[in-house]
C-alpha positions, 0 to 999 in steps of 0.5 A: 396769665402766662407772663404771671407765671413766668414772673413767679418762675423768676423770682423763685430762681432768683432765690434759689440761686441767692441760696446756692451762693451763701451755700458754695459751689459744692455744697450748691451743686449736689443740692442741684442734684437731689432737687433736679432727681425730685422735681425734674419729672415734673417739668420734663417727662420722663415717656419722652426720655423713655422714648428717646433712649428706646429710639437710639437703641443704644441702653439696654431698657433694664437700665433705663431708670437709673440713667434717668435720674442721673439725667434729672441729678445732671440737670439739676446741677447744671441749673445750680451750677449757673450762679458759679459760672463768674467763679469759672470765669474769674479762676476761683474755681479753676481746680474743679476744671481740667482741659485737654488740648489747650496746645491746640488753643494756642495754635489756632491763636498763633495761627489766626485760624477760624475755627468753627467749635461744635459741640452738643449740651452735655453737662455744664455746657456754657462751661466749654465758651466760657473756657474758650474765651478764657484761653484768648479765642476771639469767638462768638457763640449762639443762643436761643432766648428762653421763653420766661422774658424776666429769666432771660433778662438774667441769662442773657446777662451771665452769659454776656458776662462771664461766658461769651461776650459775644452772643448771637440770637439764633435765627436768621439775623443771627446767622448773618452776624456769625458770616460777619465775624467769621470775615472779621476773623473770629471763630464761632461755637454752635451746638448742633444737637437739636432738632431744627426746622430749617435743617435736612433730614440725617441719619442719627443713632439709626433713625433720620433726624432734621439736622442743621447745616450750618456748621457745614456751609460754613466749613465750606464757605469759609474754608474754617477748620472744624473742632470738636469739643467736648465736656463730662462731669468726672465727679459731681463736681468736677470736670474735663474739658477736652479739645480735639485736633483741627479736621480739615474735611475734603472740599469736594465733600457736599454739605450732606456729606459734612452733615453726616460726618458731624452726627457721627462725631456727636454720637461718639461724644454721647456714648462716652456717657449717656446720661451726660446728653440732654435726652428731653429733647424731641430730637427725632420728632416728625 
């Protein structure tokens, strides 16, 4: 029954997506809005965003409501936005994209650094490995398989095609594969703002969270330099990309200590604009 449902589920998107290319990007794009504010409670409750935003004491809870629907409008886009990602990819979309630091690119390349880029899900966020790889770093991104095995067929296809052509499963073997192209000289993108199980237990917006140490092992090991990226919608459609100077972090400093410092980066990236996260996540779940 639930592979039924799952054909289903692909199939409409498959038509939404058909639909969102005979209207245009922008035209896609706010439809993606109005749709993710009217049908996004329904697949993604609204207690748990609820929750979430009391439990990080960062909104005042009057404005709650109005930061939901753009959480849901957001969502909405992003999903919209997906059948646009080859356009990014191919320059016809480029004036809907400005990126800051792109110096910073050319001295990684110039310098054959490895870099380990983090970020979290903020906005269109394929859009910063797509960006990447467009400005010539040799990278390799991770990923984790969606559950509808037809859609995932689709995803994992745009994603190898026009985001990052060197996508890693996440999980065990996937960690394996980063160590391999880390020794062949390539940098690695991780998103390290959901919940794991494996992780440690780290102080985020006031409350202990499981958190992963990968990025940190890997900045010791390796001694890579760690850049924080960023991405927020500056109008509907449009967007700022934005590449922070390389930090090098103390040797001496132990994994819990670099785990710390990287939450405390990814909750400056989310106080720049709060509904621009992705607060469905059960990040503090026990």
């Amino acid at each position: 029954m639930k592979k039924f449902f799952y054909l289903i589920e692909f199939i409409l998107i498959k038509l939404f997506f058909f639909l969102l290319r005979c209207l245009g990007y922008k035209i896609g794009s706010n439809l993606g809005y109005i749709i993710g504010r009217v049908i996004g409670p329904i697949f993604r409750p609204k207690q748990l965003i609820k929750k979430n935003l009391k439990q990080s004491k960062i909104v005042d809870i009057n404005n709650f409501n109005n930061i939901i629907n753009n959480i849901y409008g957001n969502y909405g886009r992003i999903l919209a936005e997906y059948p646009f990602l080859k356009d990014f990819r191919n320059n016809k979309l480029d004036k809907y994209i400005s990126i800051e630091g792109l110096e910073i690119l050319e001295q990684i390349k110039s310098n054959k650094t490895r870099a380990v880029f983090i970020s979290g899900h903020f906005n269109n966020f394929e859009l910063m490995a797509l960006q990447l790889e467009k400005a010539g770093i040799k990278l390799c991104a991770i990923y984790r398989p969606l559950n509808n095995i037809y859609l995932n067929r689709t995803m994992e296809e745009i994603r190898t095609k026009y985001i990052c052509k060197n996508q890693i499963k996440k999980g065990r073997s996937g960690t394996r594969q980063i160590i391999e192209n880390l020794n062949e000289g390539n940098s690695v993108a991780l998103m390290i703002d959901q919940r794991v199980r494996e992780g440690i237990k780290i102080n985020f917006f006031g409350e202990m969270a499981s958190t992963t140490t990968i990025p940190a092992q890997l900045i010791k090991k390796y001694k890579c330099d760690l850049v924080p990226i960023y991405i927020e919608r500056k109008k509907k459609y449009h967007f700022k990309m934005y590449i922070s100077k390389p930090i090098k972090l103390e040797n001496k400093k132990s994994i819990k200590e670099i785990t710390e410092h990287l939450n405390n980066i990814l909750e400056k990236m989310i106080m720049r604009n709060i509904d621009q996260w992705i607060w469905t996540h059960d990040r503090w779940k026990k």
